[in-house]
N, C-alpha and C positions, 0 to 999 in steps of 0.2 A: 822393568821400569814402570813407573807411574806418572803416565801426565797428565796434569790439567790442560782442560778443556780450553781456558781462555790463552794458553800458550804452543796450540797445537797451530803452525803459522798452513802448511801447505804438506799435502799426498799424493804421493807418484807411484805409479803399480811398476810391476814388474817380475818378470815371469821365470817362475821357477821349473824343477821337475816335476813338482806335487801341484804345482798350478800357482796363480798370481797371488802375489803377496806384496807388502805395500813398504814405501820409505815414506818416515814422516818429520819433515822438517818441524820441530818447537821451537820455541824461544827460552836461550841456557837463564840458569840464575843471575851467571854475568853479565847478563845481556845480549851473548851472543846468541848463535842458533848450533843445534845439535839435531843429528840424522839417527831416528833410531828405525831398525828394521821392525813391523810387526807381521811375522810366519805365516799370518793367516789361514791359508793353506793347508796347513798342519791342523787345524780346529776343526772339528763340526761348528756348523754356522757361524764359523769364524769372520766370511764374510759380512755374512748380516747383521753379526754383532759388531764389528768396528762399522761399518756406514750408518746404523742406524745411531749409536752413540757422536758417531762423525757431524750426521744430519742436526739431531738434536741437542747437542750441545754444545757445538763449535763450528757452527754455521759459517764464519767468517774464515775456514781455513778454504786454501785455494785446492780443488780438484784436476788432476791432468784430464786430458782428453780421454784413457783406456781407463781412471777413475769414473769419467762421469758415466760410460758406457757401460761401469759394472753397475753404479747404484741404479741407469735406465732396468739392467737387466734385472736387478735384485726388484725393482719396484715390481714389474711387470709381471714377476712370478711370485707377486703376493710375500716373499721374504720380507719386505722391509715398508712401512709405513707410508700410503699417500701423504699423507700430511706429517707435519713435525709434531710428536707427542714426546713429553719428557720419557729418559730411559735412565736406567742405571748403565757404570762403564762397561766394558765388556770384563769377562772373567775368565782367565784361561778354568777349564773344566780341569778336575782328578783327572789321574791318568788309572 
């Protein structure tokens, strides 16, 4: 799936086997809303590529509480950006 940034409404974590990976409520074409899983989990810097995209370009989507606790944690360890800098989306890597 491909989403735009201005239609990413809200992200809630939630905890796999491989470790936390996120649901992301958008906004459908119809106007409604649609839940897509993204694995994160599964990626190298899978994390810190959707929050730093998250951060920077769809500022207005709503974070859970074990959301904000990952990007405190991605900030702190230098992963992911003090300040908001534009980014490009994330990219799943070749396997």
């Amino acid at each position: 799936h491909t989403i735009a940034a201005a239609d990413l409404i809200s992200v809630s974590e939630f905890v796999t086997p491989y470790g936390p990976s996120y649901r992301l409520t958008v906004r459908a074409h119809d106007g409604g809303t649609r839940r897509i899983v993204a694995p994160v989990a599964l990626l190298r810097s899978g994390h810190s590529a959707l929050f730093t995209w998250i951060l920077t370009r769809a500022p207005q989507a709503g974070l859970d509480k074990s959301s904000l606790k990952t990007v405190g944690n991605l900030k702190a360890r230098g992963l992911i950006p003090e300040r908001d800098t534009p980014s490009a989306p994330p990219t799943v890597p070749p396997r």
